[in-house]
N, C-alpha and C positions, 0 to 999 in steps of 0.2 A: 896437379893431375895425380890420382890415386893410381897407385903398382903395388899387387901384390907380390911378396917378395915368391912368395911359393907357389905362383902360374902356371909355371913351366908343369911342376909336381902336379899340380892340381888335374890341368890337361893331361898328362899322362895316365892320372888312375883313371879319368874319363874312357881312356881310349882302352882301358885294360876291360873295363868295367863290359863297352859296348863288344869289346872281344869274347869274354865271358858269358854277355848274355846271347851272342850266336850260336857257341857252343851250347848251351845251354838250350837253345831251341833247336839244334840238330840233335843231340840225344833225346827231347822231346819227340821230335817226330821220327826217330830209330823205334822208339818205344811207340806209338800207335801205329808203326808200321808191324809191327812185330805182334800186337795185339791185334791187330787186324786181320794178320795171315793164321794167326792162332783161331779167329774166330771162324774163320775158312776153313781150316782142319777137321772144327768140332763141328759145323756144319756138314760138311762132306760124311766124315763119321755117322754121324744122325742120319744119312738119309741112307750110308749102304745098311745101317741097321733097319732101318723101315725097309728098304726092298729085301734084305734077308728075311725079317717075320713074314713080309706078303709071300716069298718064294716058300716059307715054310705053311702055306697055307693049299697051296697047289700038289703038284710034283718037288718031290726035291730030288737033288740030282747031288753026289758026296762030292762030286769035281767041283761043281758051282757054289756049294756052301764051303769048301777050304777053299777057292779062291779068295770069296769073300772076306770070310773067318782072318786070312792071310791079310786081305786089303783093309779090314778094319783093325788088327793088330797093326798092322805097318801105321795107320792113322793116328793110334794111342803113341804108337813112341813118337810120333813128332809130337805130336802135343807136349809130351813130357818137355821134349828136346826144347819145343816153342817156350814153356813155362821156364824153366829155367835161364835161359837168354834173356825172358821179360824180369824175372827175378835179379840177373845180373845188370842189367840195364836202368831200372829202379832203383839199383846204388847206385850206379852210376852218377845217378840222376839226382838223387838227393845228395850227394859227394859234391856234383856241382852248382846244385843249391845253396851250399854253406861257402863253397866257394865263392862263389858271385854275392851271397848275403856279405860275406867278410871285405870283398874290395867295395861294395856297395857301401858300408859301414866309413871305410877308411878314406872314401870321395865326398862324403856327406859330412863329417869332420873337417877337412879343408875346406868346404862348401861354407861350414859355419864360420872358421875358422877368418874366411875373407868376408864373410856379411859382419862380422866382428871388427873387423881390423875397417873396413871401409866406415860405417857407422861410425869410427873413432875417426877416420880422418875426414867426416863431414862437418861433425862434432867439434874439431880442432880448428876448422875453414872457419865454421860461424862464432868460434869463439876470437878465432884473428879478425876475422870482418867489424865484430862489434867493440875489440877494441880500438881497430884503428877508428873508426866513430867515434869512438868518445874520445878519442884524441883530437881527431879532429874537429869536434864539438870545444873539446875543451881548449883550443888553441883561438877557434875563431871569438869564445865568450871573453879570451883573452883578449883579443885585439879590441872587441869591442867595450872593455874595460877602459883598455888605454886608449882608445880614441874620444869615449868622453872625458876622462883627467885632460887630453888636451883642448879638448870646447872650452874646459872651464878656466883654464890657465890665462885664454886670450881673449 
C-alpha cells in the first residue's frame, strides 16, 4: 500500500491554498463593490450636472446653483475618495495574487512530488510481481526437469 511520507504537508498547503483563495475573492468582491458605488457617484454627478445646464437655460436662481455647485463638488471628493480606496484595494489584490500564486506553486510541487514517488512505487510492485514469476517459473521448469531424470532412471 503506497503513503506518502508528506500527506500530512501536502493536505495542509491545500487547506492554506483554499484559505487564500477565499480571501482572495472577498477582496475581489470589496473591489467591485467599491467600483460599483464609484460608478454611482459619477452617475449621480452626471445628472445634477445636466439638471444645472437645463436650470441654466430657464430662470436661475444663486441659492439653487450653489446648492448644486456644493452638491456636485461634495460628488467630486467622493469620487476622488472612491479612486483611491479602489487604487488601495488593487494592491491589495494583486499582493494577494502573488500570494495565493506562491502557495499554489508550493501545493503543485508536492502534487508532483507524490505522482513521482507513487509512479515509483507502482514501478517497484511490478517489478516485484514479475520477479517473483520468474521465480516461480523458474522453480516449477525445475521440478519439471527433475521429474523427467526420474521417468528415466526407472
Amino acid at each position: 500500500m503506497f503513503h506518502f511520507r508528506l500527506q500530512s504537508l501536502l493536505q495542509y498547503r491545500k487547506q492554506i491554498e483554499d484559505k487564500l483563495v477565499l480571501e482572495f475573492a472577498e477582496i475581489k468582491k470589496r473591489l467591485g463593490q467599491e467600483k460599483e458605488a464609484l460608478e454611482k457617484v459619477m452617475r449621480k454627478q452626471a445628472s445634477l450636472t445636466t439638471k444645472l445646464e437645463n436650470m441654466g437655460k430657464g430662470n436661475l436662481c444663486a441659492a439653487n446653483v450653489s446648492v448644486y455647485l456644493s452638491y456636485i463638488r461634495q460628488m467630486k471628493e467622493q469620487q476622488d475618495s472612491r479612486k483611491k480606496i479602489i487604487g488601495k484595494i488593487e494592491k491589495e489584490l494583486e499582493a494577494q495574487r502573488q500570494v495565493l500564486l506562491d502557495a499554489s506553486q508550493k501545493r503543485k510541487i508536492l502534487e508532483t512530488i507524490n505522482e513521482k514517488k507513487l509512479t515509483e512505487y507502482k514501478l517497484d510492485l511490478i517489478r516485484r510481481e514479475q520477479k517473483e514469476l520468474d521465480e516461480a517459473g523458474i522453480l516449477r521448469a525445475g521440478k519439471g526437469v527433475q521429474i523427467e531424470k526420474t521417468d528415466t532412471y526407472l
